[in-house]
N, CA, C and O atoms as a GROMACS GRO file, in nm:
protein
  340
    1UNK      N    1   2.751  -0.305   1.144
    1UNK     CA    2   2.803  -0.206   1.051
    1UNK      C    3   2.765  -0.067   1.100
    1UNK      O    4   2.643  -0.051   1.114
    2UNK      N    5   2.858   0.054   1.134
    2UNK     CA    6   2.814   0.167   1.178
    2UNK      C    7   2.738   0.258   1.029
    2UNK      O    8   2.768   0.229   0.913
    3UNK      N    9   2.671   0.332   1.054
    3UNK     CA   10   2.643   0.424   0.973
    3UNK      C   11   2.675   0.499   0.858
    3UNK      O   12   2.613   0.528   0.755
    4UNK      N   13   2.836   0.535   0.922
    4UNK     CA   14   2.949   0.587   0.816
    4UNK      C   15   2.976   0.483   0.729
    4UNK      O   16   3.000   0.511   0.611
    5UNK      N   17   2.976   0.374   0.763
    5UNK     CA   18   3.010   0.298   0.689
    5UNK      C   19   2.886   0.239   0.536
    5UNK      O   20   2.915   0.177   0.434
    6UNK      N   21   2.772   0.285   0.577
    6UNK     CA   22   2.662   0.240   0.474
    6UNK      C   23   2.615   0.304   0.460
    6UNK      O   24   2.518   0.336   0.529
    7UNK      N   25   2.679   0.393   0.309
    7UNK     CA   26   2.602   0.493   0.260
    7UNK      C   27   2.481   0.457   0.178
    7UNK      O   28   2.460   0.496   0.063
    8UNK      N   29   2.400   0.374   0.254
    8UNK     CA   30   2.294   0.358   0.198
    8UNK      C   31   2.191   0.365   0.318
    8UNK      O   32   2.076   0.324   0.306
    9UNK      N   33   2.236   0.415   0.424
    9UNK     CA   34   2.167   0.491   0.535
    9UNK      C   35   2.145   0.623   0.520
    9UNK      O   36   2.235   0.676   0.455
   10UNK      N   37   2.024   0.730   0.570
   10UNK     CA   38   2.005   0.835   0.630
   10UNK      C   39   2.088   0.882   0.663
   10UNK      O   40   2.092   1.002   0.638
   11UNK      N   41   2.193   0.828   0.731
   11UNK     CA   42   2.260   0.920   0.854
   11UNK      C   43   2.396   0.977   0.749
   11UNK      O   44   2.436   1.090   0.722
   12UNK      N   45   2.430   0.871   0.718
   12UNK     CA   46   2.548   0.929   0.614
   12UNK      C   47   2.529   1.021   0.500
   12UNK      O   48   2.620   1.023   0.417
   13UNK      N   49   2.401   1.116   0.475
   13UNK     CA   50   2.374   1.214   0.455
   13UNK      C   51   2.359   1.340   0.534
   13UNK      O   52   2.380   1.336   0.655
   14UNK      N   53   2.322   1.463   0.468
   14UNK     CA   54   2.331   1.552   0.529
   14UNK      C   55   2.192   1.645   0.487
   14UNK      O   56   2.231   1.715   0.393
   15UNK      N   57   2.095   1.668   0.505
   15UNK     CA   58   1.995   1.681   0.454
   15UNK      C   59   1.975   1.844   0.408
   15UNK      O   60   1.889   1.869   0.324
   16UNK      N   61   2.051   1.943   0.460
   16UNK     CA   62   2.104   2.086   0.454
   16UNK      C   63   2.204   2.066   0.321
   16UNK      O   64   2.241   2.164   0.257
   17UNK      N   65   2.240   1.945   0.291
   17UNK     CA   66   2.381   1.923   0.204
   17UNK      C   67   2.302   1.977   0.075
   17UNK      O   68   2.198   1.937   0.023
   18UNK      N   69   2.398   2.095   0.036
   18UNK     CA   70   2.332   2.129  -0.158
   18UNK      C   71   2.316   2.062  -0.245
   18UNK      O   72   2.238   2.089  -0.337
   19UNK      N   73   2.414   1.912  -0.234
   19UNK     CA   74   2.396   1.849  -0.289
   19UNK      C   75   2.272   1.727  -0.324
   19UNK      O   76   2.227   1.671  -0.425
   20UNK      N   77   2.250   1.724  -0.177
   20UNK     CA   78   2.116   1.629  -0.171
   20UNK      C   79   2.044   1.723  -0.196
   20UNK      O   80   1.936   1.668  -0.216
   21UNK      N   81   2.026   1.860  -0.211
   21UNK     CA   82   1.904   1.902  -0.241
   21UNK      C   83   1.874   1.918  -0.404
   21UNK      O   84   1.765   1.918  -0.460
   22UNK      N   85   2.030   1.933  -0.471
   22UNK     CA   86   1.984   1.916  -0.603
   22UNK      C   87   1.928   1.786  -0.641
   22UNK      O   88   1.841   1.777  -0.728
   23UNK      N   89   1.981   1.673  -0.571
   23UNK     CA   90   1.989   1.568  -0.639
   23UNK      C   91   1.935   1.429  -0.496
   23UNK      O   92   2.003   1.347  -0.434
   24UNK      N   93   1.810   1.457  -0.495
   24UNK     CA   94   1.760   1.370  -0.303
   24UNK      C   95   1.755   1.250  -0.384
   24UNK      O   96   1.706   1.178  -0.297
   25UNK      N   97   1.766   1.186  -0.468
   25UNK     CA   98   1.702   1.039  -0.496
   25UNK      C   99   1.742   0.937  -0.383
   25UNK      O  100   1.679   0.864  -0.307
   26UNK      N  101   1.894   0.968  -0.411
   26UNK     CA  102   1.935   0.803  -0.303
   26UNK      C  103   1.948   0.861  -0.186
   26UNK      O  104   2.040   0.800  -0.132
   27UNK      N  105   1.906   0.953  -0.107
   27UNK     CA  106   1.895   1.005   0.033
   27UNK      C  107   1.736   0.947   0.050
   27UNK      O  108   1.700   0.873   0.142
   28UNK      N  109   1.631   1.006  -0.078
   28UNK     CA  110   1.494   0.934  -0.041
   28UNK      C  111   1.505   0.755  -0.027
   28UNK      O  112   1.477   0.691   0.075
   29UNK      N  113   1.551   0.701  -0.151
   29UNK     CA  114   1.594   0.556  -0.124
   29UNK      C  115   1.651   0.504   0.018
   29UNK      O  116   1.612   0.395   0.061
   30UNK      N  117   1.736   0.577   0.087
   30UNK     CA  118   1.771   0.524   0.166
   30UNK      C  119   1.653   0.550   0.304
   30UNK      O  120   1.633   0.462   0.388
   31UNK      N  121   1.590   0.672   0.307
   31UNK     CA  122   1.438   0.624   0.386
   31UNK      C  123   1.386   0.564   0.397
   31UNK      O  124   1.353   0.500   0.497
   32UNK      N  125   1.357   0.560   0.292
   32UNK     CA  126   1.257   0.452   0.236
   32UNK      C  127   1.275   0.285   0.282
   32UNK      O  128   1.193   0.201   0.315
   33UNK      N  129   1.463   0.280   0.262
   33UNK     CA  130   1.489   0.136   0.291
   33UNK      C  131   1.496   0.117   0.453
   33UNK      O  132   1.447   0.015   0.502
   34UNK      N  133   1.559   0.219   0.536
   34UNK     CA  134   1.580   0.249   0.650
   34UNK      C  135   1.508   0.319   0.735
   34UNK      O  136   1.506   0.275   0.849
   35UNK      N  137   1.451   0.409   0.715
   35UNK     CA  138   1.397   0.464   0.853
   35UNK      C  139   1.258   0.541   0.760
   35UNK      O  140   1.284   0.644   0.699
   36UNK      N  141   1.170   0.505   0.758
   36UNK     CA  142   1.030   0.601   0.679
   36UNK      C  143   1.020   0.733   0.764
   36UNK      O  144   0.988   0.837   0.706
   37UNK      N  145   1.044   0.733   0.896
   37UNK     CA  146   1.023   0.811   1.016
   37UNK      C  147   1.135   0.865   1.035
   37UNK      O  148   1.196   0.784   1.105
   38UNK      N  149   1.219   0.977   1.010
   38UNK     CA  150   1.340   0.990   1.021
   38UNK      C  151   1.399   1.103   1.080
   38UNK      O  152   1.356   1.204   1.025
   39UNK      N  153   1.478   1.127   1.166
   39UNK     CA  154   1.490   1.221   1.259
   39UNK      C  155   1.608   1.308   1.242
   39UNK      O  156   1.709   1.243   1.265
   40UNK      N  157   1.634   1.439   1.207
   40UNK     CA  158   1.744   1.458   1.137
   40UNK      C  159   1.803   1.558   1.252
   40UNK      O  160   1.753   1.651   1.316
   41UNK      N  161   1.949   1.486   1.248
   41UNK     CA  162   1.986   1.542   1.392
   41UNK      C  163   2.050   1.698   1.403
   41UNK      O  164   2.065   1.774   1.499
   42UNK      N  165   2.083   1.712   1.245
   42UNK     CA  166   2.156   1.847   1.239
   42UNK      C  167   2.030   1.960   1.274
   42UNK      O  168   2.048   2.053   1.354
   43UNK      N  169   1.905   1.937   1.204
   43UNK     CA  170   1.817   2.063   1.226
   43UNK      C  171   1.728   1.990   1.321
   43UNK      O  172   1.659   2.076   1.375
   44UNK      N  173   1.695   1.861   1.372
   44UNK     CA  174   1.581   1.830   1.477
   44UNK      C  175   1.485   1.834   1.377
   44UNK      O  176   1.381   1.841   1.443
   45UNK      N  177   1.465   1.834   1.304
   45UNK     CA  178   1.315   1.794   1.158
   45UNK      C  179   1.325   1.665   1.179
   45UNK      O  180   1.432   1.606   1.198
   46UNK      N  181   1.194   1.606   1.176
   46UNK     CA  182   1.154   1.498   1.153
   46UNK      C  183   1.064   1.509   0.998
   46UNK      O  184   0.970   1.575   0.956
   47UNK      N  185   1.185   1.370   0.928
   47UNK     CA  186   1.118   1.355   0.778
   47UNK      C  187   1.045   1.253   0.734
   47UNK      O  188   1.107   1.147   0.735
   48UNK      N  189   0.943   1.248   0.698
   48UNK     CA  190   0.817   1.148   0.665
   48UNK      C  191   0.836   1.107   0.549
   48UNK      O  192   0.836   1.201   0.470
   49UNK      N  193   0.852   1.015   0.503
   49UNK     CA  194   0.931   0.961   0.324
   49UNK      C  195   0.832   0.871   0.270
   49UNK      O  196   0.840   0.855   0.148
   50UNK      N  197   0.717   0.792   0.346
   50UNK     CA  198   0.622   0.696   0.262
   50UNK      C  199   0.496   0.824   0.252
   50UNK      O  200   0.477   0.933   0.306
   51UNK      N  201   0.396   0.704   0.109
   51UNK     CA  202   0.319   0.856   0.081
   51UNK      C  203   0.194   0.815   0.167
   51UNK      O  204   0.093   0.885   0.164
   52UNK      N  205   0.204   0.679   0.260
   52UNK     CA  206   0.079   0.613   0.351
   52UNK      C  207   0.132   0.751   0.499
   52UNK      O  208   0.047   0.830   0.539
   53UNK      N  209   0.238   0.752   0.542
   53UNK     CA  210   0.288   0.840   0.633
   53UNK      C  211   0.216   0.971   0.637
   53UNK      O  212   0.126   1.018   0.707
   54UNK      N  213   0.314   1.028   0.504
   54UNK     CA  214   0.254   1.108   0.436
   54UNK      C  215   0.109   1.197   0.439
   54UNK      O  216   0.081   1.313   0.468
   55UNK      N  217   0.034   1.083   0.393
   55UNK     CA  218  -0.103   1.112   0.454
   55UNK      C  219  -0.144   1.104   0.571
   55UNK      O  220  -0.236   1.175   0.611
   56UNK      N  221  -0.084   1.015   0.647
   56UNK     CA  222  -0.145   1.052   0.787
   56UNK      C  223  -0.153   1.160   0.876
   56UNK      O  224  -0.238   1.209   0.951
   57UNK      N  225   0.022   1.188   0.826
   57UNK     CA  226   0.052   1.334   0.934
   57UNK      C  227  -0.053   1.418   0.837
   57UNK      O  228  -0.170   1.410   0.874
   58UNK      N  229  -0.030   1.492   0.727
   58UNK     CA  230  -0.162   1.536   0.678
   58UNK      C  231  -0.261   1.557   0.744
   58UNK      O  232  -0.294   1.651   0.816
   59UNK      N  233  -0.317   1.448   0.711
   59UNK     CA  234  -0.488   1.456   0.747
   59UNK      C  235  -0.496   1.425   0.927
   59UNK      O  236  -0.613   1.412   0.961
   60UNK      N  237  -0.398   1.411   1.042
   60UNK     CA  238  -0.418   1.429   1.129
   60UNK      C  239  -0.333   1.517   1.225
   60UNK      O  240  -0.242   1.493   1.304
   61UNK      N  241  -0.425   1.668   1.173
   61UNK     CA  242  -0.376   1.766   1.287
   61UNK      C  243  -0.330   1.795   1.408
   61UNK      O  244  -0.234   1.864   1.446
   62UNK      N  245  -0.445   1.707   1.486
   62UNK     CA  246  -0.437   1.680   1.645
   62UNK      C  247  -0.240   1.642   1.688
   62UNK      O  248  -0.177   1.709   1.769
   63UNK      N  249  -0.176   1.511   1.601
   63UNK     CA  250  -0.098   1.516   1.643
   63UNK      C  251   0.027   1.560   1.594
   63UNK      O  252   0.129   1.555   1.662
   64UNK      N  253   0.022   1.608   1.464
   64UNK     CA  254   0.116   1.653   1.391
   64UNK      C  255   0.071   1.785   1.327
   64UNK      O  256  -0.035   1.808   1.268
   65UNK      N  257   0.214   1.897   1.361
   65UNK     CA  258   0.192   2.003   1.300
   65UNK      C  259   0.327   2.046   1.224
   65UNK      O  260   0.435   1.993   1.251
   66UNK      N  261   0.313   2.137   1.137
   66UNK     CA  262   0.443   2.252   1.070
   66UNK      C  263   0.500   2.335   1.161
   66UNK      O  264   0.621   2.360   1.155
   67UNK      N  265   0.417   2.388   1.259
   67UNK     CA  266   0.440   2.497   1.311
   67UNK      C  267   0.624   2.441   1.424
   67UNK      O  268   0.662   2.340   1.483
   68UNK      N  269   0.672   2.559   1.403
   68UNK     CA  270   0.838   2.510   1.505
   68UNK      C  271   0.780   2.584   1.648
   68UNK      O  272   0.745   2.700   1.668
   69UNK      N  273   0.785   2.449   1.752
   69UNK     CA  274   0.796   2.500   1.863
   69UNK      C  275   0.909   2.540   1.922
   69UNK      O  276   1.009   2.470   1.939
   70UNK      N  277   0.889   2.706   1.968
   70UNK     CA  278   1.045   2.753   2.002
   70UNK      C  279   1.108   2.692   2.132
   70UNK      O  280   1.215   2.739   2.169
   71UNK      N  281   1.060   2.612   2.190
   71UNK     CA  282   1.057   2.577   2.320
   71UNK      C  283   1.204   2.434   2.297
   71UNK      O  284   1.298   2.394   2.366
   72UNK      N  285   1.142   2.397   2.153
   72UNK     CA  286   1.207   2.262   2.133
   72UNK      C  287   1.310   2.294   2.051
   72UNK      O  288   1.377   2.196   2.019
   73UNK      N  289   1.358   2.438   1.989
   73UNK     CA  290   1.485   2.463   1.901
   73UNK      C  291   1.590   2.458   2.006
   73UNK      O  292   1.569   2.451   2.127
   74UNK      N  293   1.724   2.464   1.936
   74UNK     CA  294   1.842   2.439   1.975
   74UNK      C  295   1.868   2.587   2.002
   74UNK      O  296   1.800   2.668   1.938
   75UNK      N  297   1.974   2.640   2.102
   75UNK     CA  298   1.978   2.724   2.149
   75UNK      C  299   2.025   2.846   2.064
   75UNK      O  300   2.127   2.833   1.996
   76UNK      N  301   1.957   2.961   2.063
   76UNK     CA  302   2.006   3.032   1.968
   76UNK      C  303   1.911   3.037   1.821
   76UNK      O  304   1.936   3.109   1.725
   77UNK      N  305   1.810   2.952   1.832
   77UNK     CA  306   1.690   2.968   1.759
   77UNK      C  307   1.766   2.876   1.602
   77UNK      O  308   1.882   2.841   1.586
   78UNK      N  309   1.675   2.865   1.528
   78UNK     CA  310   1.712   2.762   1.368
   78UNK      C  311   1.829   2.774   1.341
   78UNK      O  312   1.860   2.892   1.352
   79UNK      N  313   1.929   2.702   1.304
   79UNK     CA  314   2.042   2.693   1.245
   79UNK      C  315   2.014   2.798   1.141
   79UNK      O  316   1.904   2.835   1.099
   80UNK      N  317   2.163   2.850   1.097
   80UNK     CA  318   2.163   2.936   0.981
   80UNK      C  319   2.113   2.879   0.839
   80UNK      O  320   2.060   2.950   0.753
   81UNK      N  321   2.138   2.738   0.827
   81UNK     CA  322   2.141   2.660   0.687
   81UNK      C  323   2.006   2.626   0.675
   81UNK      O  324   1.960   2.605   0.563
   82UNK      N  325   1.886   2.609   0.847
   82UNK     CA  326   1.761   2.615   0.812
   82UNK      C  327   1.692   2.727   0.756
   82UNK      O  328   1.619   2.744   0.659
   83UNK      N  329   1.745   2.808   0.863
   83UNK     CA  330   1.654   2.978   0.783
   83UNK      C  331   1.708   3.015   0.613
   83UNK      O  332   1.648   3.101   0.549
   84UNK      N  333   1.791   2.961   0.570
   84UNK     CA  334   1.866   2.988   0.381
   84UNK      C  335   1.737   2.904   0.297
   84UNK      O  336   1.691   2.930   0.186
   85UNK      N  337   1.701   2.803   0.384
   85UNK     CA  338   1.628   2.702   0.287
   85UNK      C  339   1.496   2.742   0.309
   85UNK      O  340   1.404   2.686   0.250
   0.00000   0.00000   0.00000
């Protein structure tokens, strides 16, 4: 089954979408069911959805940070729809 086809995947969202932002439930559900680790291809964010995850990146600095390495953005620096949010 491709992706488009099961909107009960990640991918068939849009995570910039206004709509998932009013309303993330079944975008989180579908993490949750599918990918806890989730890689979002429009902005390159990686999204962490369990709260065991969660804590790990947290409490371990060494390998996880907030900070955007400019080295690793897409050309032309953050999408417009990242810098709005």
């Amino acid at each position: 089954m491709t992706t488009a086809a099961c909107p009960a995947h990640p991918g068939a969202f849009r995570f910039l979408d206004p709509a998932v932002w009013a309303s993330p439930w079944d975008y989180y559900r579908a993490l949750h069911a599918h990918a806890p680790v989730w890689r979002d291809s429009e902005t390159g964010f990686y999204i962490v959805s369990t709260h065991a995850l969660v804590n790990e990146v947290l409490r371990d600095t060494e390998r996880f940070s907030a900070q955007v390495d400019r080295p690793n953005l897409r050309p032309g620096g953050l999408p417009e729809a990242v810098k709005a949010v």
